[in-house]
Structures are given as structure tokens and as C-alpha cells.
C-alpha positions as a printed NumPy array, in Angstrom:
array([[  0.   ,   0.   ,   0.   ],
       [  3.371,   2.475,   0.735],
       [  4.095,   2.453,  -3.522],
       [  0.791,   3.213,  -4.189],
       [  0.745,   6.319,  -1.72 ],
       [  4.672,   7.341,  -2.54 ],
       [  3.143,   6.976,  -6.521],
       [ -0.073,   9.359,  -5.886],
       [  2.663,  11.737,  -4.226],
       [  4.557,  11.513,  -7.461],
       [  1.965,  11.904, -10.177],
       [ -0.07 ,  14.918,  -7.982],
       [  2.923,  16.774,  -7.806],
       [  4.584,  15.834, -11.413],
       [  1.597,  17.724, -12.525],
       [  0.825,  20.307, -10.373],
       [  4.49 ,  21.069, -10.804],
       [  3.805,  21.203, -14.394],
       [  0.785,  23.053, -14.467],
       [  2.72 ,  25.801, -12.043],
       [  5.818,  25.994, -14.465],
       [  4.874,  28.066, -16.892],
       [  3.986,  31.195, -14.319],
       [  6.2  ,  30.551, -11.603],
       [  9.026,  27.79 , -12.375],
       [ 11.024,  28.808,  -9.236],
       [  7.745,  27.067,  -7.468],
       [  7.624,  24.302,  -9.971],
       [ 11.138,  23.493,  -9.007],
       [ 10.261,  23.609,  -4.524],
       [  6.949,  21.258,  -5.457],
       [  9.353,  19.123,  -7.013],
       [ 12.196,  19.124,  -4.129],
       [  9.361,  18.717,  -1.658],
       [  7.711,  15.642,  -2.978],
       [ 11.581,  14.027,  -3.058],
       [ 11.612,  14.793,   0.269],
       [  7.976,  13.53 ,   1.589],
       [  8.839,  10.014,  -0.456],
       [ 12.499,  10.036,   0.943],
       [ 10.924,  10.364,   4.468],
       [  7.974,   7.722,   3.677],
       [ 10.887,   5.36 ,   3.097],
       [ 12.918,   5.66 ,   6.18 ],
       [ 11.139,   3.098,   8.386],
       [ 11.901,   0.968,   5.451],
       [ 14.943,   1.678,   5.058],
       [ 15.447,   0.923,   8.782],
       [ 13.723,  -2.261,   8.54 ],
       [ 15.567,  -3.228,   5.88 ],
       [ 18.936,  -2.307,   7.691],
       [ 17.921,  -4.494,  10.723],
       [ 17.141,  -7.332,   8.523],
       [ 20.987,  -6.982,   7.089],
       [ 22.262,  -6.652,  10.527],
       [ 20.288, -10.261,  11.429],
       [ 21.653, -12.195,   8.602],
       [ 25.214, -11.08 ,   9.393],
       [ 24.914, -11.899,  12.907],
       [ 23.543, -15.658,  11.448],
       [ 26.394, -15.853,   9.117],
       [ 28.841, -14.954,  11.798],
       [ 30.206, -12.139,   9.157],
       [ 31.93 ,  -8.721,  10.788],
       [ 29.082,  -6.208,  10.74 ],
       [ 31.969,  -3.478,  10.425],
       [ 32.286,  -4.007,   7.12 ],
       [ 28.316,  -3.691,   6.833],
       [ 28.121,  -0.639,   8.21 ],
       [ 30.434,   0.654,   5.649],
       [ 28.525,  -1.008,   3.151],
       [ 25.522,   0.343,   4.38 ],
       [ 26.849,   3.719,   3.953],
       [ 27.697,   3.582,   0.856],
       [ 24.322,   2.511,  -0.423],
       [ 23.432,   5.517,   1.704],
       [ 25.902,   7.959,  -0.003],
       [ 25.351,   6.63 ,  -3.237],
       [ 21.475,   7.209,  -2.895],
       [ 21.406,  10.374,  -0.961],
       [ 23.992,  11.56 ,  -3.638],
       [ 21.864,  10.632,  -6.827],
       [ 18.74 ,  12.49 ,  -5.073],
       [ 20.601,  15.525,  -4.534],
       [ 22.455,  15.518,  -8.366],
       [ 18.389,  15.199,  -9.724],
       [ 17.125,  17.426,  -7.73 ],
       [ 20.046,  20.422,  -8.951],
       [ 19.446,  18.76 , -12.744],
       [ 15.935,  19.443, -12.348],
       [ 16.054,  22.889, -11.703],
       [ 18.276,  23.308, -14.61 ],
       [ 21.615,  23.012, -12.802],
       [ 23.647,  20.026, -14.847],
       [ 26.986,  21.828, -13.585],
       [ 25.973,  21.596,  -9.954],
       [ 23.868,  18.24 , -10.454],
       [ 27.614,  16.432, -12.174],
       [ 29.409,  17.904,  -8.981],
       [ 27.459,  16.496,  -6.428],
       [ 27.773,  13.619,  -8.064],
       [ 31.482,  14.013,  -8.158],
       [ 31.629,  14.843,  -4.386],
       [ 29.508,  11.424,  -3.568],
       [ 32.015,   9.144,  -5.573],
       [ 34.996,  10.608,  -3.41 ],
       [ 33.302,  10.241,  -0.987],
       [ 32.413,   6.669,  -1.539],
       [ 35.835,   5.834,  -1.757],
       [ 36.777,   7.497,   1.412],
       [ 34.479,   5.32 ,   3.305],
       [ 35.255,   2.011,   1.729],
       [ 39.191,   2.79 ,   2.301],
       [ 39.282,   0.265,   5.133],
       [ 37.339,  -2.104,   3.036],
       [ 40.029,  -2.013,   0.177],
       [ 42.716,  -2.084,   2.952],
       [ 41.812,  -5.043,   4.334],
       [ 41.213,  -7.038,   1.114],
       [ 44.502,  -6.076,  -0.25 ],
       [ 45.746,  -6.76 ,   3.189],
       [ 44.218, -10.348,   3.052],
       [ 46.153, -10.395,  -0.69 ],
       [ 49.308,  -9.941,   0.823],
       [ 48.787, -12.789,   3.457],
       [ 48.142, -15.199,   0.821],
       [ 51.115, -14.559,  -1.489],
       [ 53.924, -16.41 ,  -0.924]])
């Protein structure tokens, strides 16, 4: 019942945001940023549910849940980054939109550093 609700969010204000762009497109452009933002928090108890379901099955499979935290985060970056590049391409701003995008691939490789340390660590250990 949540998709159909986050859809009717989504079509309401696709067209009210059209209907509103030709006289005001500044408020085209905060309908459209606010309905992001009402779906982004409609799926946040989901996304928590989903993370507590990860954190069960690596407790099962006796796996280090340090290393999926910092996958966790990057799913997180790498969404919260794509929302933020769409919402600057939809108000026109490709420049800004390609930048954020830029800043969430650094800093997707900032947090999986320890990730690539450790595999190229476990490398090492099994070379001769």
C-alpha cells in the first residue's frame, strides 16, 4: 500500500508542478524538491527495517558487521547523492547536479578505504 501512496505523491505533484511551471518555475522546481523529500521520508522506516534485517543475517552468518556498516553507507551515499544531483538537474543546474555527483564518488571511496585495505591486506597474506 506504501508504492501506491509514494506513486499518488509523485503523479499529484509531477503535474501540479507542471501546471505551475509556466507562471512561476522557481515554485515548480520547490513542489518538485518537496515531494523528493515527503517520499524520501515515507521510506525511512523501510529503510530501517531493511537495515535491521541486514544486521540479522550477518549476525547468522557470523560475518563482521563493520564491514556492513560501511557497506551500508555507501548505499546511503550513493542514494542520498543521486537524489541531490536530480534534484540540482531538475532545476536546470547540470553543472551543480555532475558535482554532487562528483563529491559522492569521493566520498564513496573514502568510506570504503578500510574495506580495500583489508582485502589487499588479506592479498598480501596469501602470497607467498
Amino acid at each position: 500500500m506504501d508504492i501506491v501512496q509514494i506513486i499518488a505523491i509523485g503523479i499529484v505533484s509531477t503535474i501540479l508542478a507542471i501546471t505551475v511551471k509556466k507562471q512561476a518555475p522557481e515554485i515548480s522546481i520547490l513542489i518538485s524538491i518537496a515531494a523528493g523529500i515527503l517520499i524520501f521520508f515515507l521510506l525511512l522506516p523501510k529503510l530501517s527495517s531493511l537495515i535491521d534485517v541486514l544486521e540479522n543475517i550477518g549476525k547468522m552468518a557470523d560475518y563482521d558487521l563493520s564491514y556492513l556498516s560501511v557497506i551500508l553507507k555507501i548505499i546511503g551515499i550513493a542514494y542520498i547523492a543521486q537524489f541531490g544531483s536530480q534534484i540540482c538537474s531538475d532545476a536546470g543546474e547540470g553543472v551543480i547536479a555532475s558535482k554532487v555527483e562528483l563529491a559522492g564518488k569521493v566520498m564513496i571511496m573514502i568510506v570504503s578505504a578500510p574495506i580495500i585495505i583489508a582485502l589487499i591486506d588479506m592479498i598480501a597474506t596469501m602470497l607467498p
